[in-house]
C-alpha positions as CSV (number, residue, x, y, z in Angstrom):
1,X,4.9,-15.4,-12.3
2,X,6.5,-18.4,-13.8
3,X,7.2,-21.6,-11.2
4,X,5.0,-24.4,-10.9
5,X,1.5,-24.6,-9.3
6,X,3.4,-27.1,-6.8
7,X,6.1,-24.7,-6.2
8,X,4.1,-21.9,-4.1
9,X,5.2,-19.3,-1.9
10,X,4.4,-21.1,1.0
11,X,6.2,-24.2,-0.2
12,X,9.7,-21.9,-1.3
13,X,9.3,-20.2,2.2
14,X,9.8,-23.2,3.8
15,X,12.6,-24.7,1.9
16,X,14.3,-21.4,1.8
17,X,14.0,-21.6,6.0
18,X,15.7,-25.2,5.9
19,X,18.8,-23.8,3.6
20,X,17.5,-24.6,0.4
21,X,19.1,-22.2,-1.7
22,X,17.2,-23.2,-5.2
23,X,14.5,-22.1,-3.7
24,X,15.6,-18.5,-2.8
25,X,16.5,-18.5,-6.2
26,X,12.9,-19.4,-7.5
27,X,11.8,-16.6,-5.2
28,X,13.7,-13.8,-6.4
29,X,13.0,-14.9,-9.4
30,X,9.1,-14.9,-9.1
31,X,8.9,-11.6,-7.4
32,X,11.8,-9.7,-9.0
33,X,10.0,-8.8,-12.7
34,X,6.8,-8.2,-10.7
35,X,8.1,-5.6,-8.0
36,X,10.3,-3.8,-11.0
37,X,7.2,-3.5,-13.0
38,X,5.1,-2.1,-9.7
39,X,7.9,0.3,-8.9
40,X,8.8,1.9,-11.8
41,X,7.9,5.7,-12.5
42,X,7.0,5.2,-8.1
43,X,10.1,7.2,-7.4
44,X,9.8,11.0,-7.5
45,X,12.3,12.0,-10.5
46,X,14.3,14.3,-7.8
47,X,15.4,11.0,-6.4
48,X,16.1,8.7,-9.3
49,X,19.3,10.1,-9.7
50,X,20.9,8.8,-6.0
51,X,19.2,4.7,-6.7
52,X,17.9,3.2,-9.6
53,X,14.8,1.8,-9.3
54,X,16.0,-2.0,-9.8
55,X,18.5,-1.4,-6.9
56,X,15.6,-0.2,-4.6
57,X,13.8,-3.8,-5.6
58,X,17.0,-5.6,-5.4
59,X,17.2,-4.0,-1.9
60,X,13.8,-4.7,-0.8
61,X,14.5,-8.6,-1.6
62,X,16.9,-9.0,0.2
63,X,15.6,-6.9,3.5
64,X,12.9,-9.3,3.0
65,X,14.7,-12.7,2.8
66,X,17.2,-11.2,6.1
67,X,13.6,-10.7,7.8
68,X,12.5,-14.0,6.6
69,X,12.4,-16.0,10.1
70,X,10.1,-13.1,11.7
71,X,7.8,-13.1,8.9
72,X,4.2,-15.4,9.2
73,X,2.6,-17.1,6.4
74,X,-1.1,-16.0,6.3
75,X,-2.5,-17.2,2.8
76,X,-1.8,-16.6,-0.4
77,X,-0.9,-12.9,-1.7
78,X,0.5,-11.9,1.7
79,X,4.0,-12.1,0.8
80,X,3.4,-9.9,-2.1
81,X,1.9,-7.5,0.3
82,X,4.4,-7.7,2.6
83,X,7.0,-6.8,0.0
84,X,5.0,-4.3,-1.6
85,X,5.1,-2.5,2.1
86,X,8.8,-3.2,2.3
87,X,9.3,-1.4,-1.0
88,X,7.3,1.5,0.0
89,X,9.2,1.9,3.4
90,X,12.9,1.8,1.3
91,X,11.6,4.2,-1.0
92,X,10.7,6.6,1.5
93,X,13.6,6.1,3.2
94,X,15.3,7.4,-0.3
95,X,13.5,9.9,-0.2
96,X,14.1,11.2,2.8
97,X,17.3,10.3,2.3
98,X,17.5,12.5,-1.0
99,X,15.3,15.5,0.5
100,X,18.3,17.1,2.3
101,X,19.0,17.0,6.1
102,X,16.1,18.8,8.0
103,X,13.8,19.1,4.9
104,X,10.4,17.5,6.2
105,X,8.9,15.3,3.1
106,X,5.2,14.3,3.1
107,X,5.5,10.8,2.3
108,X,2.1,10.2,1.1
109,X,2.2,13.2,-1.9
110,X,6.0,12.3,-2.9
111,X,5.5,8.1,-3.9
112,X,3.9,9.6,-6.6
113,X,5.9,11.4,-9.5
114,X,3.8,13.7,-11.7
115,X,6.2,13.3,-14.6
116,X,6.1,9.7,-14.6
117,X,2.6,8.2,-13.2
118,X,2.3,4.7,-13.2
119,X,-0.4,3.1,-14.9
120,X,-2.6,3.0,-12.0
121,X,-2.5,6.8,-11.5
122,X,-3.1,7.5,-15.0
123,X,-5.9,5.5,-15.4
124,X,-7.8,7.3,-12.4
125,X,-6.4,10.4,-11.8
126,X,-4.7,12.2,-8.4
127,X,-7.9,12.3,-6.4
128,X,-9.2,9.1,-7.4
129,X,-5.9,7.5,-6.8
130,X,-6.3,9.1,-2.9
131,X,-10.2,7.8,-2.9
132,X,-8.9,4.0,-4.4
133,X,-6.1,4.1,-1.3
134,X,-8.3,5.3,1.2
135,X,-11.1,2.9,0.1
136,X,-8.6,0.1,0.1
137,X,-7.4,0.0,3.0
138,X,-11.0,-0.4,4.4
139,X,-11.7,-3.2,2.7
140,X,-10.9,-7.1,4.4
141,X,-7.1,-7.6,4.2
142,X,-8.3,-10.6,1.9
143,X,-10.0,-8.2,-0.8
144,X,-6.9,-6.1,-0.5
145,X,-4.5,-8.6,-1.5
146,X,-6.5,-9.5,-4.4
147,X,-7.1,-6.5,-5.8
148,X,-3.0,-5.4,-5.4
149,X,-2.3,-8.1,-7.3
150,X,-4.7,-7.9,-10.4
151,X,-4.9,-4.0,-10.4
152,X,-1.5,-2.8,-9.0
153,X,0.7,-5.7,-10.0
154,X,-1.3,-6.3,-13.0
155,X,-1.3,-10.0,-12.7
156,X,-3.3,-12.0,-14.5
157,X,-5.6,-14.5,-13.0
158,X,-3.8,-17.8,-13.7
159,X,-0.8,-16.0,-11.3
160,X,-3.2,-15.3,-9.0
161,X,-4.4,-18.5,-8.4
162,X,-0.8,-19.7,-8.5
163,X,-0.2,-17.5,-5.3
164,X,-3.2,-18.0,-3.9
165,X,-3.7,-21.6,-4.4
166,X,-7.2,-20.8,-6.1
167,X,-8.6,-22.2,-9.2
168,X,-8.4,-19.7,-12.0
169,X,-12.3,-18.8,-12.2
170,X,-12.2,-18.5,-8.4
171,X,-9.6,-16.2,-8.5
172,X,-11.3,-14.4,-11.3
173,X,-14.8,-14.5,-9.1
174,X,-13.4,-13.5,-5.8
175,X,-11.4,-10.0,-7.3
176,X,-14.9,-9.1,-9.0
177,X,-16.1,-9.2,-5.6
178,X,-13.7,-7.5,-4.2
179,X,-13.8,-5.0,-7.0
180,X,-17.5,-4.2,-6.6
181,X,-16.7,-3.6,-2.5
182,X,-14.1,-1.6,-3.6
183,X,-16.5,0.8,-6.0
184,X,-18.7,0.9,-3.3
185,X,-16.5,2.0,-0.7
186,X,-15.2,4.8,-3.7
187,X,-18.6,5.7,-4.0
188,X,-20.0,6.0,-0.1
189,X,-16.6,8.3,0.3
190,X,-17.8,10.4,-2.4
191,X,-21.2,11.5,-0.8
């Protein structure tokens, strides 16, 4: 993700807070490239046409930043969360937006568009995608956050222990932990 290990998210939180507008810069800058790449092909095609992608991110950012005073630092990887829930809840909101007054949209089924899957759905499928969400969410919120990171963000472990504050083999340790509890959570809501 590109700043220095010194230069963490807790660190730029901070210094944004006291005015420091370097920092927001360094901020946007870190999480801009990563929410594009997450986002793209998320958008049902029906409503690509009202918002590109990139202004849904840039949108996100800056709800995020506005919101900044309200939000609570708790450990590495939870600001990516955070904005990774803000970017779902503008996304819906364009797509309820683009559904037409008094159309009802099931959110859940429409984040993902069929003609453009993101890598995560075409690696494991429609119903394995539902089984990997539903078996997240189970898991501690620490598990979660490491595993959105490596498997949804795609980051790789030295950005991980860059946002987490972790070595790089403890990164690499604790997400193959977190990956086994998450096969076995796939697997118990299989039988």
């Amino acid at each position: 993700m590109g700043a220095a290990p010194a230069d963490t998210t807790q660190e730029l939180l901070y210094r944004i807070r006291a005015g420091d507008d370097s920092a927001r810069e360094r901020l946007l800058a870190r999480y801009l490239p990563v929410l594009r790449r997450w986002a793209h092909g998320r958008l049902p095609s029906h409503s690509r046409d009202l918002a590109d992608t990139d202004d849904l991110v840039q949108a996100t950012l800056l709800r995020a930043l506005t919101r900044l005073e309200a939000f609570e630092y708790a450990g590495g990887g939870c600001f990516l969360g955070y904005l990774r829930h803000l970017l779902l809840n503008v996304m819906r909101n364009e797509i309820r937006r683009s559904g037409g007054h008094g159309t009802r949209v099931d959110l859940a089924d429409t984040l993902i568009d069929d003609t453009a899957r993101s890598p995560l759905e075409a690696a494991v499928g429609s119903e394995r995608l539902r089984r990997y969400e539903d078996a997240l969410a189970a898991l501690p919120r620490r598990s979660q956050e490491l595993l959105v990171m490596r498997i949804e963000f795609g980051l790789d472990y030295a950005d991980i222990a860059d946002e987490t504050g972790m070595r790089p083999d403890a990164a690499r340790m604790a997400i193959r932990r977190a990956a086994g509890e998450l096969a076995k959570a796939m697997s118990d809501d299989t039988a």
